[in-house]
BAVEXTI-88609 format. One record per residue: x, y, z of N, C-alpha, C in turn; residue in three letters. Coordinates in steps of 0.001 Angstrom, whole numbers, padded with zeros to 6 digits, always signed. Example, Ala and Ser with C-alpha at 12.3 -4.5 7.8 and 13.67 -1.06 7.14 Angstrom:
2
+013190-005690+007800+012300-004500+007800+013200-003300+007800Ala +012850-002250+007080+013670-001060+007140+012900+000030+007870Ser 
//
This chain:
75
+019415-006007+018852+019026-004633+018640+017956-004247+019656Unk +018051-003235+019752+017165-002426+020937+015698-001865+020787Unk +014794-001675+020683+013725-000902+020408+014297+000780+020131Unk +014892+001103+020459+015317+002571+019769+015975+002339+018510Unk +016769+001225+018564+018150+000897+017516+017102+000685+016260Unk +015852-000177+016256+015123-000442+015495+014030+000487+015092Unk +013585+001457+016036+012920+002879+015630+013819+003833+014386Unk +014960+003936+015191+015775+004675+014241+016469+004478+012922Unk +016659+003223+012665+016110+002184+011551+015166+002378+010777Unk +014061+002452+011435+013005+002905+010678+012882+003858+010051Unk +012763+004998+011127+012747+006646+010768+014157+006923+009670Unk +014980+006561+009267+016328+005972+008317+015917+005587+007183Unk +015365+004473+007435+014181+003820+005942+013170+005033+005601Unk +012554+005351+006407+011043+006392+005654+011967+007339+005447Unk +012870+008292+006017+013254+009039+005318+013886+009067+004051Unk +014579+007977+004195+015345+007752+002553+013747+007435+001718Unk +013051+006786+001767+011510+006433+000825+010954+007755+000468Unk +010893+009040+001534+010590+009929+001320+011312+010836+000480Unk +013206+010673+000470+013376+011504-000849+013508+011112-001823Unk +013346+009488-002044+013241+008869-003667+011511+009120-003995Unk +010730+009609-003358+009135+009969-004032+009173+011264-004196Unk +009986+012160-003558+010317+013492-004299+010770+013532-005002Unk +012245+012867-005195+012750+012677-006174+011848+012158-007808Unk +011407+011117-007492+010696+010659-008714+009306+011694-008945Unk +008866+012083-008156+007336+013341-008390+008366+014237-009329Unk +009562+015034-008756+010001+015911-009305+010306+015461-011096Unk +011163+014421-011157+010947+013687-012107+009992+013537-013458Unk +009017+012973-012725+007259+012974-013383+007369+014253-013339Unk +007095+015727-013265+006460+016392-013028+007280+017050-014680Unk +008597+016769-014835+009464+017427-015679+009044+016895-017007Unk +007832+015570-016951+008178+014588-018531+006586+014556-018834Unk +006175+014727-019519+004737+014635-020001+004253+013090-020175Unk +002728+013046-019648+002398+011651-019480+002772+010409-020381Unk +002843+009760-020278+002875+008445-021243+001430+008138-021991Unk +001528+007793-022916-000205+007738-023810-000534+006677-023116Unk -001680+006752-022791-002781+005927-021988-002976+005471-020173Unk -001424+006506-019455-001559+006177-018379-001818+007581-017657Unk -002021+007199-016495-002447+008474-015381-004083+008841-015932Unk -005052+008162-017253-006156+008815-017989-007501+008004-017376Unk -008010+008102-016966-009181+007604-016673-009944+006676-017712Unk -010454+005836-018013-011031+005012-018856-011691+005796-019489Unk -012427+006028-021020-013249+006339-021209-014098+005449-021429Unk -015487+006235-022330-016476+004805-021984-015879+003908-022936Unk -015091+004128-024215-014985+002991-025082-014330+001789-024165Unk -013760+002186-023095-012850+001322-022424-013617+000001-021229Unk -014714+000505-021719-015735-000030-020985-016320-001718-021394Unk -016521-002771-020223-016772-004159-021140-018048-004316-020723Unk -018854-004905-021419-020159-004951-020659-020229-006441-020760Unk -020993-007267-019347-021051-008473-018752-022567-008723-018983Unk -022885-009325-019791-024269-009748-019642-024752-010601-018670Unk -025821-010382-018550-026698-010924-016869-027133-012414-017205Unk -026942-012587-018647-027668-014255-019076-026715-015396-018040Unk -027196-016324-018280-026312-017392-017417-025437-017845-018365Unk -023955-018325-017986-023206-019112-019216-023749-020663-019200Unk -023263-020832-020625-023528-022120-020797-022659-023163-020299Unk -023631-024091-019557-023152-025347-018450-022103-025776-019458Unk -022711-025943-020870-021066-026971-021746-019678-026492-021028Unk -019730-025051-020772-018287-024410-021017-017661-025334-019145Unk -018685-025573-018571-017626-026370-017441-017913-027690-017108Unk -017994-028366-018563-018540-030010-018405-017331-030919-017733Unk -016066-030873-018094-014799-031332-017938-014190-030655-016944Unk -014821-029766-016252-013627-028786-015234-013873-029666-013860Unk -012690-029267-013190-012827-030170-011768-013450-028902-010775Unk -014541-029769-009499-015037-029089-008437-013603-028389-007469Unk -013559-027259-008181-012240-026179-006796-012122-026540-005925Unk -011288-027323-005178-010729-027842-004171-011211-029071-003250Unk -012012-029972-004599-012396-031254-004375-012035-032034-005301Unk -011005-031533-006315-010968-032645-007121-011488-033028-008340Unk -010935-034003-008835-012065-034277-010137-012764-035002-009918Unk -014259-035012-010351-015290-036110-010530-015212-036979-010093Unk -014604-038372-011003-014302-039582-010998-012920-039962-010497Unk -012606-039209-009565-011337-039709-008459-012134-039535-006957Unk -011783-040229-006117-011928-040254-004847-010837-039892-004248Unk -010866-039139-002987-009650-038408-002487-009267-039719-001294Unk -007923-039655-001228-006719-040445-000553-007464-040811+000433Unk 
//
């Protein structure tokens, strides 16, 4: 294939992409939202992260990320 053969290919692809997002806007535009999407969070939706440190117990048994566990020595 040619550099034009593959431009026009392209411009082929975006145009077809471009009338399935009209297509589907037009779509959406005909059906009223779905409950809970397109809505912005409110605050209930909100998690709050406390600033304390976690407790060391919770990673007594976990292995060091991409060293392995503890008590193995690597190959």
């Amino acid at each position: 294939m040619s550099l034009q053969d593959d431009l026009n290919a392209v411009r082929r692809n975006l145009d077809e992409l471009t009338r399935k997002v009209e297509q589907l806007e037009r779509k959406a535009a005909g059906q009223p939202p779905a409950a809970g999407r397109d809505t912005p969070p409110g605050p209930s939706g909100m998690v709050s992260i406390p600033d304390t440190p976690y407790d060391s117990a919770l990673w007594s048994d976990s292995d060091d990320e991409g060293l392995g566990a503890r008590d193995r020595r690597a190959p």
